[in-house]
GUMARGU-988132 format. One line per 3 residues: their letters; for each residue x, z, y of C-alpha. Coordinates in Angstrom, 1 decimal, always signed. Last residue first. Example, Ala and Ser with C-alpha at 12.3 -4.5 7.8 and 13.67 -1.06 7.14 Angstrom:
<rs>
sa	+13.7,+7.1,-1.1 ~ +12.3,+7.8,-4.5 $
</rs>
This chain:
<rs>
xxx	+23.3,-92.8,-8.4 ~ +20.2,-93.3,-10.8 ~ +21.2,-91.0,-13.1 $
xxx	+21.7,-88.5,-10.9 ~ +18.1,-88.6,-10.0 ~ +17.0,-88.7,-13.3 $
xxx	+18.8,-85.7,-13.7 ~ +17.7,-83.8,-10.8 ~ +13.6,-84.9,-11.7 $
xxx	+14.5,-83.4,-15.2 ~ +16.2,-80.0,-13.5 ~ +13.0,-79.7,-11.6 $
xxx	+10.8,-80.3,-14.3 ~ +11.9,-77.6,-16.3 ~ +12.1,-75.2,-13.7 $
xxx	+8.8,-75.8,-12.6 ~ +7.5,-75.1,-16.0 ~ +9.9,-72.2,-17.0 $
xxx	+8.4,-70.8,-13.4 ~ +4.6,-71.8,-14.3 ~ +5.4,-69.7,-17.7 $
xxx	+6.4,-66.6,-15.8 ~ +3.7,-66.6,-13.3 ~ +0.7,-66.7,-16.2 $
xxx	+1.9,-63.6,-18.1 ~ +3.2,-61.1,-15.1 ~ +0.9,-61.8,-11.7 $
xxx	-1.7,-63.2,-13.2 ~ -2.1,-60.6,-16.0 ~ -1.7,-57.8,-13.8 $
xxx	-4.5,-59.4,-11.9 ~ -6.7,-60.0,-15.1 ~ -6.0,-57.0,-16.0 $
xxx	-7.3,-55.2,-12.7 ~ -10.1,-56.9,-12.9 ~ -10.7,-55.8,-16.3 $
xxx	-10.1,-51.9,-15.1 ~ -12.1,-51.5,-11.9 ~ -14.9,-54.4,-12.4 $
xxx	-15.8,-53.9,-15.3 ~ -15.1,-50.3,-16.0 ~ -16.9,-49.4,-12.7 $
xxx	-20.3,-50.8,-13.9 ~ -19.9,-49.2,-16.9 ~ -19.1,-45.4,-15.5 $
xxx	-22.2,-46.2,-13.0 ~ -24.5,-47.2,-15.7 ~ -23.3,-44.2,-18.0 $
xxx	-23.1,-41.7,-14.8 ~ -26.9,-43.0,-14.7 ~ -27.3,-42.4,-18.1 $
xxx	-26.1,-39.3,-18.7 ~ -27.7,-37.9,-15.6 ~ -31.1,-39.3,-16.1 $
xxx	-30.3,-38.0,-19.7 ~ -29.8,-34.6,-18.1 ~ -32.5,-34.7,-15.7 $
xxx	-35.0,-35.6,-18.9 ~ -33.5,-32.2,-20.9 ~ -33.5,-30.2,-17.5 $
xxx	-36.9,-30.6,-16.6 ~ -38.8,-28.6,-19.5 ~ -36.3,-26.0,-18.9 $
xxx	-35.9,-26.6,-15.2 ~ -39.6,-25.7,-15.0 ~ -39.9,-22.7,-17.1 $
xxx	-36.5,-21.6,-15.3 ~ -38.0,-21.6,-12.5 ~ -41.2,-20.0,-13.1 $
xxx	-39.0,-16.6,-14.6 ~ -36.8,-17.2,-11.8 ~ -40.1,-16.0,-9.3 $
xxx	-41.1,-13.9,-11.3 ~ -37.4,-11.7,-12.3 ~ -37.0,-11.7,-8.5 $
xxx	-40.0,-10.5,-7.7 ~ -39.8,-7.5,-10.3 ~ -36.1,-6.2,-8.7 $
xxx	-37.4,-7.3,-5.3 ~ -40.0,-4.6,-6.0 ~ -37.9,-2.0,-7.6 $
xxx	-35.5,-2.2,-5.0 ~ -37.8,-1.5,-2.8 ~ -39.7,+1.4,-5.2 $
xxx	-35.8,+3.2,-5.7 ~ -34.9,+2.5,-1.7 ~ -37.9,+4.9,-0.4 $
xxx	-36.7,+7.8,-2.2 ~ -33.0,+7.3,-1.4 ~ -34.0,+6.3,+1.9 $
xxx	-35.5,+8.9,+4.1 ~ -37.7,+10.6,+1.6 ~ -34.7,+12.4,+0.6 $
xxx	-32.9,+12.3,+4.0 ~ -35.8,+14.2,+5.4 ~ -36.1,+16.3,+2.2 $
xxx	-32.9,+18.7,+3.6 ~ -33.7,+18.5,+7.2 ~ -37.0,+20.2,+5.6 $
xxx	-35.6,+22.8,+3.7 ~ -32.9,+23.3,+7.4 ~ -35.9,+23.5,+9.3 $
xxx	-38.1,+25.8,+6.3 ~ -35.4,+28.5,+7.9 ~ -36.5,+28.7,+10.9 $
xxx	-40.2,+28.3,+10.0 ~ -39.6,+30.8,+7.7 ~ -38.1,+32.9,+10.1 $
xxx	-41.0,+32.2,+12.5 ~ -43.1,+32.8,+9.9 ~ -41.5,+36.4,+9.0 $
xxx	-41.6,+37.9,+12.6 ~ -43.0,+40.7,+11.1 ~ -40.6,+40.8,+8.6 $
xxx	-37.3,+40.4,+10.7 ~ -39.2,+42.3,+12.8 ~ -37.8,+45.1,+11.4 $
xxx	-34.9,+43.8,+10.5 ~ -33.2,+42.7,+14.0 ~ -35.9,+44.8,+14.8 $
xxx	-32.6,+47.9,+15.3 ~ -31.1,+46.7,+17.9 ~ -33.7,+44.8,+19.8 $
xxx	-36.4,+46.8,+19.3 ~ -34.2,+49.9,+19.7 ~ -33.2,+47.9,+23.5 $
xxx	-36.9,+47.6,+24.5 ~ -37.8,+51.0,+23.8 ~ -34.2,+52.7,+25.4 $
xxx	-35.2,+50.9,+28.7 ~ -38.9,+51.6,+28.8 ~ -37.3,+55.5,+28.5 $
xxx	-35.8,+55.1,+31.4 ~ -38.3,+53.5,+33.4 ~ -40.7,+56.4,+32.3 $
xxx	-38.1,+58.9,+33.3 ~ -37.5,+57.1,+36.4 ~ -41.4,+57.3,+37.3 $
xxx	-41.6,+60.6,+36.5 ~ -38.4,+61.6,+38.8 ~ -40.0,+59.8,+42.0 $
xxx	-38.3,+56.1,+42.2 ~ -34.9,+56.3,+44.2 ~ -32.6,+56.2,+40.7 $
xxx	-34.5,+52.5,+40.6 ~ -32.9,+52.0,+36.9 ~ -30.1,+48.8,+35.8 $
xxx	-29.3,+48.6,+32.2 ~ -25.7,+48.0,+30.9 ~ -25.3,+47.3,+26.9 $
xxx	-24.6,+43.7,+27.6 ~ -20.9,+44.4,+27.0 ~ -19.8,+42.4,+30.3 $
xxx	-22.3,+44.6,+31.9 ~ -19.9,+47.7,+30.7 ~ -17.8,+46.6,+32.4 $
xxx	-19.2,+45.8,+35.7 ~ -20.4,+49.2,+35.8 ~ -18.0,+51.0,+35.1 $
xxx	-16.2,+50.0,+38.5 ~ -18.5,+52.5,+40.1 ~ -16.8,+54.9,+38.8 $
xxx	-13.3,+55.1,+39.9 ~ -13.8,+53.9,+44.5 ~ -16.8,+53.8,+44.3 $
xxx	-17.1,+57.4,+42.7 ~ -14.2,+58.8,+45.1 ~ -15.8,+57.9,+48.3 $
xxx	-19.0,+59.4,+46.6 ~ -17.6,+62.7,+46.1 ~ -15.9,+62.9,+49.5 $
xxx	-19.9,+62.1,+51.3 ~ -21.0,+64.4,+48.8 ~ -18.6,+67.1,+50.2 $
xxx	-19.0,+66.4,+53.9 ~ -22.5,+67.1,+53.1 ~ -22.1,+70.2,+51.8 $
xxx	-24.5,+71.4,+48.6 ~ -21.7,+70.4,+46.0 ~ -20.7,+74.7,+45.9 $
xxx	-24.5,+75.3,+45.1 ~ -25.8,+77.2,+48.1 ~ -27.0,+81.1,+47.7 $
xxx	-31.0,+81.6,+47.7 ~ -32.9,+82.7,+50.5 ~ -35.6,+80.9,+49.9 $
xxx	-35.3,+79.1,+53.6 ~ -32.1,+78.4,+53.0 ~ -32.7,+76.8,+49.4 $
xxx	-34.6,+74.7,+51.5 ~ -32.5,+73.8,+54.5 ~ -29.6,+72.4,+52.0 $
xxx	-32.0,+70.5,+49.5 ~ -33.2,+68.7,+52.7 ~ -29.3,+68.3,+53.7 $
xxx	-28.7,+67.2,+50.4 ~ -31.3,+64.7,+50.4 ~ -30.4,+63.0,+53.6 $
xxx	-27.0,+62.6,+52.1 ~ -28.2,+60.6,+49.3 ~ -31.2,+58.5,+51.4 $
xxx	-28.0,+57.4,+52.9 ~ -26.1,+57.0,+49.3 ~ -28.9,+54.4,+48.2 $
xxx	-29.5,+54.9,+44.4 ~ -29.1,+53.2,+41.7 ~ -29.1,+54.7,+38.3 $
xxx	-27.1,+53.0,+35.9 ~ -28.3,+53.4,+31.9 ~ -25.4,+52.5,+29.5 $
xxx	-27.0,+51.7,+26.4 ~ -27.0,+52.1,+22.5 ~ -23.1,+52.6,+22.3 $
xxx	-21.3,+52.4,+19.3 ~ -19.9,+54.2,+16.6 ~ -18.1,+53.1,+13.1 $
xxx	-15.9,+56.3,+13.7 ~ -12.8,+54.4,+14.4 ~ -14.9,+52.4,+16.7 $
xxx	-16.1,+55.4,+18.5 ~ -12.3,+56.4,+19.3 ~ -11.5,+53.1,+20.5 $
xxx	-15.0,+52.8,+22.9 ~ -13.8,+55.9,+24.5 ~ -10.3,+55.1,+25.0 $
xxx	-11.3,+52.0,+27.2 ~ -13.8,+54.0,+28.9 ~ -11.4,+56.1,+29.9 $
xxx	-9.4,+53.1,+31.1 ~ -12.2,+52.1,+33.1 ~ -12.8,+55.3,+34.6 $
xxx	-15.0,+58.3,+35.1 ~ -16.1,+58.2,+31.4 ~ -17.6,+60.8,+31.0 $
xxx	-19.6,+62.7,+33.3 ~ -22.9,+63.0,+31.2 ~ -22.1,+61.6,+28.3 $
xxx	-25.5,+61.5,+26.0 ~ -26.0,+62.2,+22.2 ~ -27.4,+61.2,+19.1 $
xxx	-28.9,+62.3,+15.8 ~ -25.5,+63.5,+14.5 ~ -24.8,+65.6,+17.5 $
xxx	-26.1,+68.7,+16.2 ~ -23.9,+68.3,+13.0 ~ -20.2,+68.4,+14.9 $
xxx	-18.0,+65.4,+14.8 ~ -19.3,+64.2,+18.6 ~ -17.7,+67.7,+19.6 $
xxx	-14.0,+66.6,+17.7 ~ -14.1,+63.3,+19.6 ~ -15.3,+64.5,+23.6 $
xxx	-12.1,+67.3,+22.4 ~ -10.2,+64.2,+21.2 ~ -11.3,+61.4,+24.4 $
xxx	-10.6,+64.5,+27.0 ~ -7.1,+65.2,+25.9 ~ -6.2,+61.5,+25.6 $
xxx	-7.5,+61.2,+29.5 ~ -5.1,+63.7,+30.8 ~ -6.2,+66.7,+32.2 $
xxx	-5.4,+67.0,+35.8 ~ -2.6,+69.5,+36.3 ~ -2.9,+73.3,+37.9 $
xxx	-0.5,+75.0,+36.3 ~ -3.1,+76.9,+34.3 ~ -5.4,+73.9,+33.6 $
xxx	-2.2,+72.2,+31.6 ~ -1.9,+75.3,+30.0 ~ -5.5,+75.6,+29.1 $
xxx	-6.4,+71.6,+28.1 ~ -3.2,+72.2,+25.1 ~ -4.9,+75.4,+24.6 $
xxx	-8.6,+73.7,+23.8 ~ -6.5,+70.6,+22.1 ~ -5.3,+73.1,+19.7 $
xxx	-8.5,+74.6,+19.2 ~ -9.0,+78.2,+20.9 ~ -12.8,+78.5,+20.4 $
xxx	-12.9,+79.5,+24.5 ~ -10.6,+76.5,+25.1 ~ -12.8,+74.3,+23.5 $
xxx	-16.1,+75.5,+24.9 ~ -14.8,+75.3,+28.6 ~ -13.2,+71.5,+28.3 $
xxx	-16.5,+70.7,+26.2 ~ -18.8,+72.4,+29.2 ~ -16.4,+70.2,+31.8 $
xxx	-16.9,+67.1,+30.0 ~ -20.5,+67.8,+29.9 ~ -22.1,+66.0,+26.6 $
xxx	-26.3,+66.5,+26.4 ~ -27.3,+66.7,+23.3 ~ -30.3,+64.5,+21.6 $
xxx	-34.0,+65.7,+20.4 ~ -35.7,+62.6,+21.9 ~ -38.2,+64.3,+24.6 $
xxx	-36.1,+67.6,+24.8 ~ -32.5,+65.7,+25.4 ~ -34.1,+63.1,+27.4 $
xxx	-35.4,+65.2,+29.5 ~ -31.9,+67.3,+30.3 ~ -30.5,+63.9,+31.1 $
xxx	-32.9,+62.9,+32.8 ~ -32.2,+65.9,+35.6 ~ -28.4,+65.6,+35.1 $
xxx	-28.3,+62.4,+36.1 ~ -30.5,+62.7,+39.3 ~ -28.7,+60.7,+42.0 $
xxx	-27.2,+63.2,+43.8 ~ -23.4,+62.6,+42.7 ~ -23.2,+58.6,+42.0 $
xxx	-24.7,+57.3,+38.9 ~ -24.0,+56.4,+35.4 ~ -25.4,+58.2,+32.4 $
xxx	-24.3,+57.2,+28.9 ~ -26.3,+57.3,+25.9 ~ -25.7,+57.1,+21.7 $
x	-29.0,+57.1,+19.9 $
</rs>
């Protein structure tokens, strides 16, 4: 289980985070206790932190992401840890999410504690009085004007964390103002719902077997929908109009096959009748006309002519 802490200074990260290393067996990450431990062991990025501690230089972000890198690497922080004070800023975060992606890391959550920076303040000044009254020395973040400084700055670099790590979906939201058991048990509600979501994926993969089934029975049964849509129901239809059709011509040809025979001499002899009755009157009459008009013409004109040049010389004769 992978973890990171947001909050303003005051609200109680350090105190869950020290539960939920003894409750779930994880280690705690302090920027500031890596920066120490790796300049103590001497690793390069240890002295390369040490000289640019010495003259008094912010350590840049790249030296933070390899000794937060090279401390993830080490076999107590195989079961898990949790950042406590990294990332500060976007961009670290940026770098952080690279460097856990070469590693085939990710985050399990990002748990926000919210708290109201009023009630803050009042807080310190409580914690303040009290030590006091013990007689005990102040913790160099016990000033007011301090916090008040410290959260300025967390607004203003921090706080902006948030919102991306919301856009990731691995942000949850905790009452940081709640009494410490009841954030504890808030947080740990948190870190229960999100394994069953992260890991069930297979684990209620089989408890939640029917409605997988079911799931997956939709795309079986989209699948025999358009069997027994049509294809199954079209075979018997068109086996039906396929037997109907064969009865019902079956009849009809019985009947035009004891019909036919008669129709056809009906046929014959009508077109016969008709074919005989045309002849008659079509081709002899037109015979006869043609006749007329070339036989009988030509010898009434030798006629005529005759007698006409007889009458012409009797005529002449007379004269």
């Amino acid at each position: 289980m992978r973890l990171i802490l947001l909050g303003p200074p005051g609200a109680g990260k350090g105190t869950q985070a020290q539960r939920l290393v003894a409750t779930h067996g994880l280690v705690q990450l302090s920027t500031g206790d890596m920066l120490r431990a790796a300049v103590n062991a001497g690793t390069p990025v240890g002295l390369r932190a040490k000289e640019l501690m010495a003259r008094g230089e912010l350590v840049p972000d790249d030296v933070v992401v390899s000794i937060v890198s090279d401390r993830i690497d080490e076999p107590d922080a195989r079961n898990g840890f949790i950042l406590d004070g990294f990332p500060r800023t976007v961009p670290q975060a940026h770098a952080l999410d690279r460097m856990l992606r070469q590693k085939g890391l990710q985050l399990d959550a990002v748990i926000e504690l919210k708290v109201d920076e009023g009630i803050l303040l009042k807080r310190i000044e409580k914690r303040i009085a009290e030590t006091k009254a013990r007689g005990e020395p102040l913790r160099a973040d016990d000033d007011p004007v301090v916090l008040h400084r410290r959260l300025l700055a967390y607004r203003d670099q921090t706080a902006p964390l948030a919102t991306y790590y919301q856009l990731q979906s691995v942000l949850r939201a905790v009452d940081g103002m709640a009494p410490i058991a009841e954030v504890s048990a808030a947080i740990d509600r948190v870190l229960k719902a999100r394994s069953n979501k992260g890991a069930p994926g297979a684990v209620p993969a089989g408890k939640k077997a029917p409605p997988k089934a079911a799931n997956g029975a939709k795309p079986s049964a989209v699948a025999p929908k358009p069997a027994e849509s049509k294809p199954a129901k079209s075979t018997p239809a068109e086996g039906k109009p396929a037997k109907s059709k064969p009865a019902k011509s079956k009849p009809a040809k019985g009947k035009s096959a004891g019909s036919r025979p008669a129709a056809k001499k009906r046929v014959a002899a009508s077109a016969k009748s008709r074919a005989k009755s045309k002849a008659p009157k079509g081709k002899p009459a037109k015979s006869p006309a043609k006749a007329g008009k070339s036989a009988a013409p030509a010898s009434v004109r030798r006629q005529t002519s005759s007698r006409k040049s007889n009458r012409q010389r009797r005529l002449t004769k007379r004269h």
